[in-house]
Structures are given as C-alpha cells and as structure tokens.
N, C-alpha and C positions, 0 to 999 in steps of 0.2 A: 553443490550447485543448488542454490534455488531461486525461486521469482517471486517478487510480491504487485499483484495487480488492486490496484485502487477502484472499486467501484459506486459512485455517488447516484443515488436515486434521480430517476430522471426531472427536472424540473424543481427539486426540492433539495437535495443533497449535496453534499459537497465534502472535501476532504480537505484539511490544513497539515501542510507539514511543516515540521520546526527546523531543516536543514536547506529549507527553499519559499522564502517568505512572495515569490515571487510566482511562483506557479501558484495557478487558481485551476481548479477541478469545477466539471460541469460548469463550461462556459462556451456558449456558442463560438467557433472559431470561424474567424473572417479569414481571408489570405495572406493579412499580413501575421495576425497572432499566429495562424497554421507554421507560417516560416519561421520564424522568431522561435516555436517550440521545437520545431524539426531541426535546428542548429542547435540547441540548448542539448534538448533529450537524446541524443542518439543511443540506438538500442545496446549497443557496445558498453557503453559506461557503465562502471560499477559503482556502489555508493558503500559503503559500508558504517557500520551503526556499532558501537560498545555493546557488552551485554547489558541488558535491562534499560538502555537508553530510550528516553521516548522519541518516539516517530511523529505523529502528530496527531491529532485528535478528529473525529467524527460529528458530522454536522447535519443530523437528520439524516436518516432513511439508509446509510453509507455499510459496506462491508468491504474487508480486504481477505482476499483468496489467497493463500502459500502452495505454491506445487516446490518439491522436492523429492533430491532423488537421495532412498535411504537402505543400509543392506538389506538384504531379506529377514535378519534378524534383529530389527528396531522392532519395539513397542512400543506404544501411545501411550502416557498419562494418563487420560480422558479415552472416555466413550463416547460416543457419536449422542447427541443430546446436554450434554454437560454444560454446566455454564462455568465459563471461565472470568475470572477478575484480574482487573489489571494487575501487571506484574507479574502475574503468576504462568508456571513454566508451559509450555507444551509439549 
C-alpha cells in the first residue's frame, strides 16, 4: 500500500503528469472545476505505473511526498540528506 501526494508551491508551482494531460495542479478552483475534479478523482481509484515509467515532471518550487507501509525489516538505499537522480531506485 502506498500514496503519492503532489505538492506545487503556492502561487508559483505546479505539477504535469504524462497519464492525465488534463488535470492542472495549483489552480484556483471555482465550483464548477471543484465538481468536474470530485467526479474525475475519487479517492477510491488506483492508477498504476510500470517500473521506472515516468510520472510527470515539476514545475518550480513542487515536491511529491510517499508514505508507505513496509515490514520492520526494510532498509533504505539513501540516508536522509542524499540527493537522488532521476531513475534511480529508492
């Protein structure tokens, strides 16, 4: 199980994804765009991705948080500091 949350800088940032050319990040939502996402997105849906397939790209200021659940004996690749390249594992 895990989640990935998109977060675009406020006012500046945004995020692109290559599996939904039609969702736009950090955009003021009116009430009709509000409906239109809450029909589209419901939190139920799963997406699913190949390995090493790209997700989409960052557009100033953006980060994406992973929470997962993993046994007590996973290890990390990386130390907290690390800089990571694309492609490369976690």
């Amino acid at each position: 199980l895990m989640t990935q949350t998109m977060i675009g800088a406020t006012n500046v940032g945004s995020i692109d994804v290559y599996f939904d050319k039609t969702l736009k990040t950090n955009q003021k939502l009116d009430d009709y765009t509000f409906r239109i996402w809450k029909e589209k997105f419901q939190p139920t849906q799963e997406t699913s991705f190949d390995k090493g397939e790209a997700f989409g790209e960052f557009k100033l200021g953006s980060c994406i948080v992973l929470v997962f659940e993993a046994p007590s004996t996973y290890h990390f690749t990386h130390q907290a500091g690390d800089k990571i390249r694309v492609g490369e594992k976690l």
